[in-house]
C-alpha positions in Angstrom: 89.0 106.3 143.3 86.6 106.7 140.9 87.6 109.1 137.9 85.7 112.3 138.1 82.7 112.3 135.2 81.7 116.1 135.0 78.4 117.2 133.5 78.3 118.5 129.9 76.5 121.9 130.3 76.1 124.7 127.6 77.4 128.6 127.3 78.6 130.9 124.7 81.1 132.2 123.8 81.4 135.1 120.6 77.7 134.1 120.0 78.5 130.4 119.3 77.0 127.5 121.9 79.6 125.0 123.1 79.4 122.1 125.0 82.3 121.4 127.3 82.2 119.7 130.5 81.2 121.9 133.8 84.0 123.5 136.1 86.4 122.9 132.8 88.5 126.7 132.9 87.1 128.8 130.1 90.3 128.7 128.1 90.1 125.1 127.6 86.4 125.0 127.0 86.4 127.9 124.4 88.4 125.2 122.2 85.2 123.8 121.5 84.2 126.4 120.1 87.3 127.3 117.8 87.8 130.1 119.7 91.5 130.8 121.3 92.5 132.6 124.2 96.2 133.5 124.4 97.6 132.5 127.6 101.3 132.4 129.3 100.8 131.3 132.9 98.6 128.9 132.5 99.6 124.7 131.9 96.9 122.3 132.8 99.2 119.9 133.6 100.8 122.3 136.5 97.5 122.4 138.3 94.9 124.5 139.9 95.4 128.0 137.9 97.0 131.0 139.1 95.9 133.9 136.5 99.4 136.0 137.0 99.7 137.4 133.5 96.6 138.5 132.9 96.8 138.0 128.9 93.4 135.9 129.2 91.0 138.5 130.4 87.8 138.1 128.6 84.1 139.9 129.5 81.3 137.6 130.7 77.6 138.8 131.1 76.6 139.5 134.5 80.2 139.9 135.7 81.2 144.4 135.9 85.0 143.6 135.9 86.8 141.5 132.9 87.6 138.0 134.5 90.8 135.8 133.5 90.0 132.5 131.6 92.5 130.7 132.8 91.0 130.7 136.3 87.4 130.3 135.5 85.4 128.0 135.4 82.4 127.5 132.8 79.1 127.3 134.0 75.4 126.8 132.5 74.3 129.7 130.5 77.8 131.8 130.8 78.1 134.1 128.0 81.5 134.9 126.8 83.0 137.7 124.7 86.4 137.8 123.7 86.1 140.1 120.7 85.0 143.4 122.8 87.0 146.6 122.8 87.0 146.5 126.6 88.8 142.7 126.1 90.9 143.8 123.3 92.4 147.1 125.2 93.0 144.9 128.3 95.2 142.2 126.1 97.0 144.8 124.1 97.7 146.8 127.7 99.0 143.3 128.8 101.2 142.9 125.7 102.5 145.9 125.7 103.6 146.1 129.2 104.9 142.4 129.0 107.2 144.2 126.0 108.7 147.4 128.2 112.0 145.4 129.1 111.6 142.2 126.8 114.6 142.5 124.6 113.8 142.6 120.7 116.7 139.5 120.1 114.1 137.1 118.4 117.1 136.8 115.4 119.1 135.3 117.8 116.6 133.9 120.3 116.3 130.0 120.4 112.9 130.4 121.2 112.5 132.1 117.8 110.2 130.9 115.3 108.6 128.7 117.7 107.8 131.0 120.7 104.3 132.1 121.9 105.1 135.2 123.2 105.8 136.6 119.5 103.0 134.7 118.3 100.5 136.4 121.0 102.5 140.2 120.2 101.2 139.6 116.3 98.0 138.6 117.1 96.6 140.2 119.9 99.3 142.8 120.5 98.6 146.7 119.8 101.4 146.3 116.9 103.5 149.9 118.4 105.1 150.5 121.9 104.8 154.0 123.5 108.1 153.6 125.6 111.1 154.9 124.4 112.9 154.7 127.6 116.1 151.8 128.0 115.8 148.5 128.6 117.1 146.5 131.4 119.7 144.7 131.1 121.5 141.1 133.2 124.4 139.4 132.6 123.6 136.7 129.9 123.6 133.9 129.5 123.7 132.4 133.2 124.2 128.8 133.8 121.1 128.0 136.1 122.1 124.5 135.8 124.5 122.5 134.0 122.0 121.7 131.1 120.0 125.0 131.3 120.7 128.9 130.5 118.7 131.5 131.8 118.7 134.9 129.9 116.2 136.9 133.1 115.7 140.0 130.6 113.4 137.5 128.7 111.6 136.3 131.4 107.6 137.6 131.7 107.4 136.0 135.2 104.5 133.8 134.2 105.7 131.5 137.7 105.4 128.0 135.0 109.2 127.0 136.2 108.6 127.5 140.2 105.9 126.3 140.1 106.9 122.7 138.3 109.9 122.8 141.1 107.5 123.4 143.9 104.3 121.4 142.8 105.2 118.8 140.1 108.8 117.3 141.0 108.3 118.7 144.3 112.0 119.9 144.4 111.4 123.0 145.9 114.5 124.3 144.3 113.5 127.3 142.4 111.9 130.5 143.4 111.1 134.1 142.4 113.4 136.2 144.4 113.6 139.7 145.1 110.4 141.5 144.6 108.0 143.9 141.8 110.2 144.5 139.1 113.4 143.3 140.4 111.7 140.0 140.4 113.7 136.9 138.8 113.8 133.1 138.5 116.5 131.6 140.5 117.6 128.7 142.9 116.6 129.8 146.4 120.0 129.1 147.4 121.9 130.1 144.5 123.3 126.8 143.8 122.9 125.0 140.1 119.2 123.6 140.1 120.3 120.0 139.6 117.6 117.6 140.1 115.9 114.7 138.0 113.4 116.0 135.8 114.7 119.8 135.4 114.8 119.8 131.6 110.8 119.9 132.0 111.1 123.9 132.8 112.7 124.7 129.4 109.6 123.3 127.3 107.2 124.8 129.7 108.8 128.2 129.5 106.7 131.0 126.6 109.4 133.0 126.1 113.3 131.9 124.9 114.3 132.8 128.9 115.1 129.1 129.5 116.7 127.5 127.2 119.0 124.2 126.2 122.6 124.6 126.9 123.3 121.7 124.4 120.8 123.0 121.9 121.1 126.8 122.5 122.4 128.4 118.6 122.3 125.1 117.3 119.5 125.2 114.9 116.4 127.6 114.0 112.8 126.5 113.4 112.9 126.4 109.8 116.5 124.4 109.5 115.0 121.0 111.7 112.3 118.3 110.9 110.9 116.7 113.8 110.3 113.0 114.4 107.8 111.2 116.7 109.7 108.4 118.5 109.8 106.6 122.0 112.0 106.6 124.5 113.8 103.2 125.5 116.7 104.4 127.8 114.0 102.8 130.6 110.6 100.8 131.3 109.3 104.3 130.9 109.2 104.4 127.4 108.2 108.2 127.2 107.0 109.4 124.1 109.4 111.8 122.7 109.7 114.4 119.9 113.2 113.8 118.1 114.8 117.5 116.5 116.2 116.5 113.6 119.2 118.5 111.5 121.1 117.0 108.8 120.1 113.4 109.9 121.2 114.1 113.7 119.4 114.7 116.6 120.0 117.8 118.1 116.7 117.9 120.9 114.5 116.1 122.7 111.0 117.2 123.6 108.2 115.4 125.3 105.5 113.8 122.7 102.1 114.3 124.9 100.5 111.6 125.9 98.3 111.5 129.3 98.4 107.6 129.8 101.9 106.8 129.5 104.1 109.7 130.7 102.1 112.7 131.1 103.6 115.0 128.8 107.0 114.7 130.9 110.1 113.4 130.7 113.1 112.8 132.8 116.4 114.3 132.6 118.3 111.6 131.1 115.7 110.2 128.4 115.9 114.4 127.4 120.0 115.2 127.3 121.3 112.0 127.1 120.7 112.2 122.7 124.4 113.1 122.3 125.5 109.7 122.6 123.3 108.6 119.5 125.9 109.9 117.3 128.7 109.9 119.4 132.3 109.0 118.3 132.3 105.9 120.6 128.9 104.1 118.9 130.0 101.1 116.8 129.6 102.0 113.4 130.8 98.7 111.6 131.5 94.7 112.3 134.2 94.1 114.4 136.2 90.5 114.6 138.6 89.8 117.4 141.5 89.2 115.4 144.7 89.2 117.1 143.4 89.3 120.4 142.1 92.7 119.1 138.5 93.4 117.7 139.6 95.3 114.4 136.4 96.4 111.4 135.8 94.0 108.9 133.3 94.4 105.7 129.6 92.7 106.4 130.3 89.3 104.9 133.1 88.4 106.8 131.6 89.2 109.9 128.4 87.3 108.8 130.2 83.9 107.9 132.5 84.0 110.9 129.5 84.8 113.5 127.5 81.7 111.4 130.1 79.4 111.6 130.8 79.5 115.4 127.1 79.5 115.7 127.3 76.3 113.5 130.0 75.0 115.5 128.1 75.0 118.9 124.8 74.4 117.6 122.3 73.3 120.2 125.1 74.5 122.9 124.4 78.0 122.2 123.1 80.4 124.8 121.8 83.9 124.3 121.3 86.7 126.2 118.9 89.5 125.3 118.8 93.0 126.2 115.8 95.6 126.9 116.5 97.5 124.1 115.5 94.6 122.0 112.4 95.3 120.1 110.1 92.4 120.4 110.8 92.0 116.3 114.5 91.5 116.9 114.0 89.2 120.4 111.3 87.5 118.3 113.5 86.4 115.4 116.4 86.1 117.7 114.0 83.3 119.7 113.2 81.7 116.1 117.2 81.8 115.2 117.9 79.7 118.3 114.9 77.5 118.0 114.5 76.5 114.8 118.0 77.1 113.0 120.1 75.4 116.2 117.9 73.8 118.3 118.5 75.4 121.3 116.1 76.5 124.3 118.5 78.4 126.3 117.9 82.0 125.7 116.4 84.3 128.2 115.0 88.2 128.7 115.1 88.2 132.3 118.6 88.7 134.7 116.1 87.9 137.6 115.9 84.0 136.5 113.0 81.9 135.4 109.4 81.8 136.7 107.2 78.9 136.2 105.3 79.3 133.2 101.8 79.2 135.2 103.2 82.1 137.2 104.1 84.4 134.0 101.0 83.7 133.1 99.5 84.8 136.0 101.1 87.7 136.5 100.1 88.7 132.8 96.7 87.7 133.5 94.9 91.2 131.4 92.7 91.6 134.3 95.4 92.0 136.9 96.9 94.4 134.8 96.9 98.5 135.8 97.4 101.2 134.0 100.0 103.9 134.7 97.2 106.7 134.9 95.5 104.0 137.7 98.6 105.3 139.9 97.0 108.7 140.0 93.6 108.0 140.8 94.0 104.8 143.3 93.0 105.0 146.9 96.7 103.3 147.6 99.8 102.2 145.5 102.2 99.6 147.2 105.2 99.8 146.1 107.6 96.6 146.4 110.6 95.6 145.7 110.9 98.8 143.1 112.6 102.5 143.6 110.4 104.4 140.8 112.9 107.4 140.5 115.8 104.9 139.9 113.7 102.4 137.7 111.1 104.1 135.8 111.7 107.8 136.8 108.4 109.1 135.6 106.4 107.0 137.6 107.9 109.3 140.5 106.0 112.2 139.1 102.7 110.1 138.5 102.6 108.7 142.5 103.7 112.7 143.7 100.4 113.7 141.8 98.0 111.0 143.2 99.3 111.8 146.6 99.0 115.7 146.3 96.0 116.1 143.9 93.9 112.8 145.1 95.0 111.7 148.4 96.5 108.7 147.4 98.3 106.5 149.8 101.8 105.4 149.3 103.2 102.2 151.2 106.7 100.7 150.6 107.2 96.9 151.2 110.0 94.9 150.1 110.4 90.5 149.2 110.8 89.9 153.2 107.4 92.0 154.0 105.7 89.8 151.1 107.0 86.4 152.9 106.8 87.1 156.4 102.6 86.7 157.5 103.4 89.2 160.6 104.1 91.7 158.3 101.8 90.7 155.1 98.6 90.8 157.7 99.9 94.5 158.3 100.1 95.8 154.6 96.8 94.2 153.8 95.0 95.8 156.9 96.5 99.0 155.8 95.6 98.9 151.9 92.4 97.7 152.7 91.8 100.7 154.9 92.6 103.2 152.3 90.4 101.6 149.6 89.0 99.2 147.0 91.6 100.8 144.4 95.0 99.5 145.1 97.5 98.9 142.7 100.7 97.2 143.5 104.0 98.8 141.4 106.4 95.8 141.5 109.8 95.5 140.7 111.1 92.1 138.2 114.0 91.9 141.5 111.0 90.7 143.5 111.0 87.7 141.6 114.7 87.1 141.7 116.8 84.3 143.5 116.0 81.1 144.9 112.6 82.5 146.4 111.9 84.4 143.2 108.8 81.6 142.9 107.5 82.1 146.4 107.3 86.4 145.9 105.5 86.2 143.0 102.9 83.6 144.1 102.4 85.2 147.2 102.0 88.8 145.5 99.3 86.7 142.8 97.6 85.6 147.0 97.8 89.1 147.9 95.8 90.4 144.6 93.6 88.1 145.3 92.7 88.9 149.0 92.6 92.5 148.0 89.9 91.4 144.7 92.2 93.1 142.1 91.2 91.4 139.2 87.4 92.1 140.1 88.3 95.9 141.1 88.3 99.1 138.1 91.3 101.0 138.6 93.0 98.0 140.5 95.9 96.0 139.6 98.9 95.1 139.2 102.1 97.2 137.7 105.7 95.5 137.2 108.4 98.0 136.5 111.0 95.6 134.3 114.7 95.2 134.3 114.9 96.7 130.6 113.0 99.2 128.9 111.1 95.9 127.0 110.9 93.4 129.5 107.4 92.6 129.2 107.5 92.5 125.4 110.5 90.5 125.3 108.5 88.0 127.1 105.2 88.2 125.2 107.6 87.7 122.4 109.1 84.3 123.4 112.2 85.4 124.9 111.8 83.3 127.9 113.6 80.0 128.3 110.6 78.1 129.5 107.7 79.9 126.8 107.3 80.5 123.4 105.5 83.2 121.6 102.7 84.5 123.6 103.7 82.7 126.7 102.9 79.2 125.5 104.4 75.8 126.1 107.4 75.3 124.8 107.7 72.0 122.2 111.0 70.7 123.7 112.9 70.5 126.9 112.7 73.9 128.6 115.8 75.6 128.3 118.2 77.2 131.0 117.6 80.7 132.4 120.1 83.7 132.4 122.1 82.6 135.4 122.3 78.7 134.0 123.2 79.8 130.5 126.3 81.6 132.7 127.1 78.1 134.8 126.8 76.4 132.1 129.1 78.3 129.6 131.7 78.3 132.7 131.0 74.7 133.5 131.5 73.2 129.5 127.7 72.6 128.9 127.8 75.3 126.7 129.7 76.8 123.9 128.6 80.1 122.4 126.8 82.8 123.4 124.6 85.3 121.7 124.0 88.9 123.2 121.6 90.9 121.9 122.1 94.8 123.0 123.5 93.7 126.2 126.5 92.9 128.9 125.8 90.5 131.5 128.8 92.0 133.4 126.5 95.2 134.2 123.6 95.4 136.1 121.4 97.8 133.7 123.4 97.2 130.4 120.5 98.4 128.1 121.1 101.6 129.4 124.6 101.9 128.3 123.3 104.8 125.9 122.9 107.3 128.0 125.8 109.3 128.4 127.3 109.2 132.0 127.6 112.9 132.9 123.8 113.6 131.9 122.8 110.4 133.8 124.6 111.7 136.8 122.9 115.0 136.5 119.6 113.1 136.3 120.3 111.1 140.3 121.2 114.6 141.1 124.5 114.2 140.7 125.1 110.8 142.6 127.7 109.0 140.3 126.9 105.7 141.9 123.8 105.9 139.8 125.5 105.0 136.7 124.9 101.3 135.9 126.9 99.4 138.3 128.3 95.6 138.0 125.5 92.8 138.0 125.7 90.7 140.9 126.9 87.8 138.8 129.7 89.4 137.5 132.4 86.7 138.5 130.0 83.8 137.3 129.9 85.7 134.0 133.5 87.1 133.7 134.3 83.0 134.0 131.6 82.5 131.4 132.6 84.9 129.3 136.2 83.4 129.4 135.6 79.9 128.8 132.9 80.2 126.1 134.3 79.5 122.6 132.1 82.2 120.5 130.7 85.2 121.5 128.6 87.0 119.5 127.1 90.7 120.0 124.9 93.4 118.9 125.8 96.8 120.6 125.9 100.5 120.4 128.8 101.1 122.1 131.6 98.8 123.1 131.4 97.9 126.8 134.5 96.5 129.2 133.1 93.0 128.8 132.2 92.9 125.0 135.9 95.0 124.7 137.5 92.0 126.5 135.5 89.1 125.5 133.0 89.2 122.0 134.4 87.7 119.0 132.3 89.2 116.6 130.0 92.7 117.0 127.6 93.5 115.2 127.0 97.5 115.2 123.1 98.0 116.5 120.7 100.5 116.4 119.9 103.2 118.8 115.8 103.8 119.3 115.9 106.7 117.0 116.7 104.6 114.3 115.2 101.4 114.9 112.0 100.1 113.2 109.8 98.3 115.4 107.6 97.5 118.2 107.6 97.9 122.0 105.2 96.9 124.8 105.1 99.3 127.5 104.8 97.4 131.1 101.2 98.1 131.4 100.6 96.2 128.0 101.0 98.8 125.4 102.3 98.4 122.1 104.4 101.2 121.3 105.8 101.9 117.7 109.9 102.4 117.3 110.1 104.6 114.1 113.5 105.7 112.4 114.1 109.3 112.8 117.9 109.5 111.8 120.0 107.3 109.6 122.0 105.1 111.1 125.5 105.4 111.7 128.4 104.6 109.9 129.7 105.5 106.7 126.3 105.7 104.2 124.6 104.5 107.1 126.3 101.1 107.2 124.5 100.0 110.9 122.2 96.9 109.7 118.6 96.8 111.1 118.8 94.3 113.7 116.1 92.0 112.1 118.2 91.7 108.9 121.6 90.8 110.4 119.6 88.4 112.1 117.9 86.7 108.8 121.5 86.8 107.5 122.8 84.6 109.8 119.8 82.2 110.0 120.5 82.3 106.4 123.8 81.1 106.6 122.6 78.6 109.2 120.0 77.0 106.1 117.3 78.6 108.1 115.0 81.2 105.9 113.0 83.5 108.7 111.1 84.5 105.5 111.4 88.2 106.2 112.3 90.8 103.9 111.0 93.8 105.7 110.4 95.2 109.1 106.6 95.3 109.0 107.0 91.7 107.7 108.6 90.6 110.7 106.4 92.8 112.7 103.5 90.7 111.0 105.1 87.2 111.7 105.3 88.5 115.4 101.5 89.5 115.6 100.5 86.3 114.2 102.3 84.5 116.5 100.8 85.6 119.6 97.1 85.0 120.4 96.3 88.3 122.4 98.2 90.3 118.8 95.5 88.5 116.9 94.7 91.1 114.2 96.7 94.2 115.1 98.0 95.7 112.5 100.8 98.8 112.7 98.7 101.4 112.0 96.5 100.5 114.6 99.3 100.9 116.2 99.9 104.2 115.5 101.2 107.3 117.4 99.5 106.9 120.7 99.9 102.7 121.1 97.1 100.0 121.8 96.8 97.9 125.3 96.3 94.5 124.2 94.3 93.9 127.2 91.8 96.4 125.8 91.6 94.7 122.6 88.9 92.2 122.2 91.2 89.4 121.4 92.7 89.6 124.8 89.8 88.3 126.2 89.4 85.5 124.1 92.9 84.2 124.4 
């Protein structure tokens, strides 16, 4: 549906005229106006206001009693005073009485330094209390969940956690019990509040009352640096806020940013961090020497790696992962290419497409935005579980239903194929709208009918007029957090750069490269940040028991074995090199790799992303990388050092040099640059030279 437009009207506020858009609530207009009013209930992104604390009381013309801003809205002509003494006695009333039983522990608070409810007590609080009388006092800290403490004497019962439970992940889990002052926050059945996206509640608290059990007395405000990063544990590809101390990362908070997360993050992509610099990361080259993979210094691990590559020239496969930044997959592609003339290296575990259908599906105007899921008349999903595979999306398609009457359908490969059942899901998307945008998953497209799905979701996004529908489109959710760059990027073994035709022969696909290494067609094999014995290997980062707290608590979430695994355990076995980049040392690269090289974590990679709606995220290094004087090599460089040794110079010395190669190299990266780039990320699609390629 159409996104709403409002009309720009005029009030003041303190005297000044301010433009803001009609209906917007007064403490979000006044911004306009550089004017602030302190708020603690109140969180635009947890919906209609509900004006419980009472610190936003301002005086409007016309209006006898003072009126919260948080819950109104601006009008023509209003006239606003937040400076009056009536306003000022109200907010210092509100401070003060918010202060009776809030304990004075901001020394050892972990909200400390950082917290707006001392920030609001210094500038709009009366400065002196006239109670004298005890405190209360609770047993502290308790354990509300396994990753969150909750110290109730802190809490100002501004409802922000309940009402993210009930009205954002919809878990229903948390409530305010009891009632008047014996009010608290609690599970309404007393059990730990376990449930995907929990870790939300601890930014949205004001006060330190919810806090970080990993983080909690772990640093203060003034001890950490933060660093803007993104997420690559999933296709998400949140942007996050990195807490840095003493070149670890000690927190993760959301980075805002409406179109690709919404300011929210799941509960893995926020606790999982520990596992960055975790004992078990490989922190130097290994060599299987004695049946054993034992450390050996750079060199030797670049020559031996370069001379089994050398060996098995042309009959090299590689496999990448979607932690791959499309640098790395990019000079990975040129490695195999150029320096051994070999085609067979793929990006996706679902097998090949045609070429004309990858091209189809990337068509840029097929292509939806995540905010489309919010505003569309319908989403189909298909072949895809979003809280499994791209968790945020689950929070996006909760808000469309409950905010904008969206309508949700679920349809799987066989509803696609059978006309019975296709006839059905197009009657029914076609009765909830023009705006429909299909969320698909890359399984869709897998198997021996892999080629039939995807042209018959292309027929189906053409009887619906996608392409010639705003707001309409299509949406693939990707086996690995970069599946869609990895392809742009030439990672494909039918495509180059860009998704053009390949010079030679087209290469074989994931599932060949395996037959053919278990068959003798093939003799090495690279792996890039990945373990084809696992079904979701590029999320081998996140650490197990946080993972499992994130599928409340269902253990069967953590990454199980790909279906293939007894093609490529035979594979594995009979392949005469194996080569790897990896974080940490999985069962099959354990049993199996003959040379590791240690790889980077996204807090410490350099690089670029694209998000599955086309976005070009940035990877920037927050946190050395690990190892003894941070001895992890840059995945681009090891890479250059081999093609090196293989006579082949990738003519990169830097990562923005190889970022450049990789933008020249694609027609629809015509031109971009880094920095346009930047913080936020650019849809190629919306670019002009998407168009033109």
């Amino acid at each position: 549906m159409p996104r709403p437009e409002p009309r720009t009207i005029t009030f003041t506020i303190d005297g000044l005229e301010v433009k803001a858009p009609e209906n917007a609530m007064l403490v979000d207009a006044a911004k306009g106006g550089d004017v602030e009013i302190p708020v603690f209930c109140y969180e635009p992104k947890l919906g209609q206001p509900v004006g419980a604390c009472r610190m936003c009381l301002v005086e409007i013309e016309g209006i006898p009693k003072l009126q919260t801003g948080c819950s109104t809205p601006v009008k023509d002509g209003m006239v606003v005073h937040t400076q009056t003494d009536r306003v000022k006695t109200a907010q210092q009333s509100v401070v003060e009485f918010l202060l009776i039983n809030h304990p004075l522990d901001c020394p050892v608070c972990d909200k400390g330094g950082e917290c707006p409810l001392q920030d609001i007590t210094f500038g709009w609080g009366p400065g002196h209390s006239r109670f004298i009388e005890p405190k209360r006092h609770f047993v502290k800290p308790l354990e509300l969940s396994p990753t969150i403490a909750i110290d109730r004497e802190r809490c100002i019962l501004c409802y922000r956690c309940a009402r993210f439970s009930q009205e954002i992940s919809e878990d229903n889990q948390l409530v305010l019990l009891e009632r008047g002052a014996h009010s608290y926050i609690s599970t309404f059945d007393g059990h730990p509040y376990v449930a995907p996206f929990s870790g939300n509640i601890v930014e949205l608290c004001p006060v330190g009352a919810l806090t970080s059990r990993p983080y909690r007395f772990r640093a203060r405000p003034w001890d950490i640096e933060d660093a803007g990063s993104v997420c690559t544990l999933c296709p998400a590809q949140c942007n996050v806020t990195l807490t840095v101390r003493d070149d670890g990362v000690l927190r993760v908070l959301a980075r805002e940013n409406d179109e690709v997360d919404d300011g929210w993050l799941c509960d893995a992509g926020r606790f999982a961090y520990p596992a960055l610099g975790g004992d078990e990361r490989v922190s130097e080259p290994l060599i299987r020497d004695g049946g054993e993979l034992r450390p050996v210094s750079w060199e030797r691990a670049l020559e031996t790696a370069a001379a089994g590559l050398q060996r098995a020239g042309e009959l090299t496969g590689a496999i990448v992962g979607g932690q791959t930044s499309n640098e790395e997959g990019f000079l990975l592609a040129r490695l195999l290419h150029e320096g051994l003339s070999s085609p067979h290296l793929d990006s996706r575990r679902a097998g090949a497409l045609p070429l004309e259908l990858h091209r189809a599906l990337s068509d840029p105007a097929l292509q939806a935005k995540v905010s489309d899921l919010e505003f569309a008349h319908a989403v189909l999903v298909l072949d895809a579980d979003p809280i499994e595979d791209m968790p945020i999306l689950d929070l996006r398609l909760r808000k469309g239903i409950r905010r904008h009457g969206m309508r949700l359908v679920h349809a799987s490969a066989a509803d696609l194929l059978s006309s019975g059942r296709l006839g059905e899901l197009t009657g029914q998307l076609r009765e909830a709208g023009e705006e429909v945008v299909i969320l698909w998953g890359e399984r869709l497209t897998a198997g021996p009918d892999g080629a039939a799905s995807a042209q018959a979701l292309l027929d189906l996004a053409q009887t619906l007029s996608l392409a010639d529908t705003s707001g309409a489109g299509l949406l693939e959710i990707p086996s690995g957090a970069n599946g869609r760059g990895l392809r742009e990027a030439g990672v494909l073994p039918n495509a180059g750069p860009g998704l053009r035709e390949l010079d030679e022969t087209p290469g074989k696909d994931a599932r060949a490269i395996a037959e053919g290494l278990a068959g003798g067609e093939l003799a090495a094999l690279y792996l890039f940040q990945t373990d084809p014995l696992h079904e979701r290997p590029d999320r081998q980062l996140v650490d197990p028991v946080a993972h499992a707290l994130s599928r409340n608590g269902d253990s069967a979430a953590i990454p199980d074995s790909a279906p293939d695994r007894e093609l490529w355990g035979r594979a594995l076995e009979r392949a005469s090199t194996v080569i790897a980049h990896a974080t940490f040392l999985t069962e099959g690269l354990r049993e199996h790799a003959d040379v590791v090289f240690p790889a980077e974590a996204y807090a410490e990679k350099e690089g670029t992303i694209v998000h599955p709606d086309g976005r070009l995220q940035r990877l920037r290094p927050a946190v050395a990388r690990v190892g003894d004087f941070g001895s992890t090599r840059a995945g681009w460089q090891v890479l250059v050092e081999v093609a090196s040794r293989l006579g082949l110079d990738l003519d990169v010395a830097t990562g923005s040099m190889a970022s450049q190669q990789l933008f020249d190299a694609i027609p629809f990266y015509a031109g971009l640059t880094l920095e346009e780039i930047g913080g936020r990320g650019v849809r190629w699609q919306d670019r002009e030279t998407a168009m033109a390629s």
